[in-house]
C-alpha positions in Angstrom: 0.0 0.0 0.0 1.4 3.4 -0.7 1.2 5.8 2.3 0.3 9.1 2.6 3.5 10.2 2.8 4.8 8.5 0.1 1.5 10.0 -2.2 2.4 13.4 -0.8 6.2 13.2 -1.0 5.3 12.1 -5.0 2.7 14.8 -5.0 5.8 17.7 -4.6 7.7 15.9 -6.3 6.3 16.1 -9.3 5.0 19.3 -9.3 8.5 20.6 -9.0 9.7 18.2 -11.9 6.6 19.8 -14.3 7.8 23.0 -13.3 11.4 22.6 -13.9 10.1 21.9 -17.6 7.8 24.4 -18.1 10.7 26.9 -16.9 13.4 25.0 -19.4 10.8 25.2 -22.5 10.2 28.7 -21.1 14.0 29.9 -21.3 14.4 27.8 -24.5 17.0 25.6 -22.6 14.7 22.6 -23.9 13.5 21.9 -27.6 9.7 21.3 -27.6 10.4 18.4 -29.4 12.0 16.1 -26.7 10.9 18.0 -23.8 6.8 16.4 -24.9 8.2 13.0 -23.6 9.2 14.2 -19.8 6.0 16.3 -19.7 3.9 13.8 -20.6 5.7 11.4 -18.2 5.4 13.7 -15.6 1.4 13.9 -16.3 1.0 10.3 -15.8 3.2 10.1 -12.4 0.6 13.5 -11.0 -2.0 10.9 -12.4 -0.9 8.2 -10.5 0.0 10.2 -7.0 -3.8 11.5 -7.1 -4.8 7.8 -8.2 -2.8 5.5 -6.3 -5.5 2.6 -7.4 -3.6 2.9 -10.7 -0.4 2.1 -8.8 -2.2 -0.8 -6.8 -3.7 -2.4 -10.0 -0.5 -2.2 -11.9 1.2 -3.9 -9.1 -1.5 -6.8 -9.0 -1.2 -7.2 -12.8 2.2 -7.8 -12.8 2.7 -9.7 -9.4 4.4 -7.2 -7.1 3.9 -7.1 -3.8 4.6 -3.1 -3.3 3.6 -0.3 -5.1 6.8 1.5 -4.1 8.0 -1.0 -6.3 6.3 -1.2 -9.2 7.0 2.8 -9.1 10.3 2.3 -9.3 10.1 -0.3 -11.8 8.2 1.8 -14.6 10.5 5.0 -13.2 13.4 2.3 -14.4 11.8 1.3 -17.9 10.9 4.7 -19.1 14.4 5.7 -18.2 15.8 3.4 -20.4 13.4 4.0 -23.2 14.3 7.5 -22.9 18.3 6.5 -22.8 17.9 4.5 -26.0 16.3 7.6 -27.7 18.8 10.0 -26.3 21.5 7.3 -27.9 19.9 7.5 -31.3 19.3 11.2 -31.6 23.1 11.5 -30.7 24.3 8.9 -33.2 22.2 10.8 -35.8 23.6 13.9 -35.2 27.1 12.3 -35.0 26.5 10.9 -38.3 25.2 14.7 -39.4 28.0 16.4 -38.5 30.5 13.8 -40.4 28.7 14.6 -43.8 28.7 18.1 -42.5 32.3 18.4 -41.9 32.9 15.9 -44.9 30.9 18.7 -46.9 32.8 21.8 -45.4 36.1 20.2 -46.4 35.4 19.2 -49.8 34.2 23.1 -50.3 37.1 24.4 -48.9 39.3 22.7 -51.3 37.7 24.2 -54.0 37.4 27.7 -52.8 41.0 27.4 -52.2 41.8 25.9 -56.2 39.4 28.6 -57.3 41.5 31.2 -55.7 45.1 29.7 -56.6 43.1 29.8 -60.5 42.1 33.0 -60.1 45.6 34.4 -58.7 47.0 32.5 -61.6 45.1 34.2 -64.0 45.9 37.5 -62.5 49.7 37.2 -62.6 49.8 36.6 -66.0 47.5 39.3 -67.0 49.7 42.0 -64.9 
């Protein structure tokens, strides 16, 4: 059974958490984008602190004998979900800024046979 004290410990908890986003998307320290996810996360854990029979029947459907720990539990799987996303946005951008720099490179060479050209073409006009 969860206690009061746990529900109300939660309770603030959370609150603080959706606020802490709210003042990140705010600032524009957090792109909209990702920060959707930990909002809506932090919905469904005010959801469950107000409705701890969520927590209780989540915790008989999977066999659990404490809703601390079936808290913990999802707290542990959305973490990883969001890890795994975190580690394909970064390989993505990794692979970005590889063509990126691959790009700048292969510009810069020309630019600079452009100019030797054009310096070229100078001298022997003067």
């Amino acid at each position: 059974m969860m206690t009061s004290l746990f529900r109300s410990i939660l309770l603030i908890g959370v609150l603080v958490y959706l606020l802490g986003i709210i003042l990140l998307m705010r600032k524009g320290k957090m792109n909209l984008k990702y920060s959707l996810v930990w909002f809506a996360a932090g919905i469904i854990l005010l959801v469950c602190a107000i409705f701890p029979q969520i927590i209780r029947g989540l915790a008989q459907l999977f066999g659990v004998y404490s809703e601390v720990n079936i808290v913990f539990f999802l707290g542990v799987c959305f973490l990883l979900v969001i890890i795994l996303s975190l580690t394909s946005i970064a390989s993505l951008l990794s692979e970005r800024v590889r063509a990126l720099t691959q790009t700048q490179a292969i510009l810069e060479k020309r630019v600079r046979e452009l100019e030797q050209k054009q310096s070229g073409k100078d001298s022997e006009q003067a």
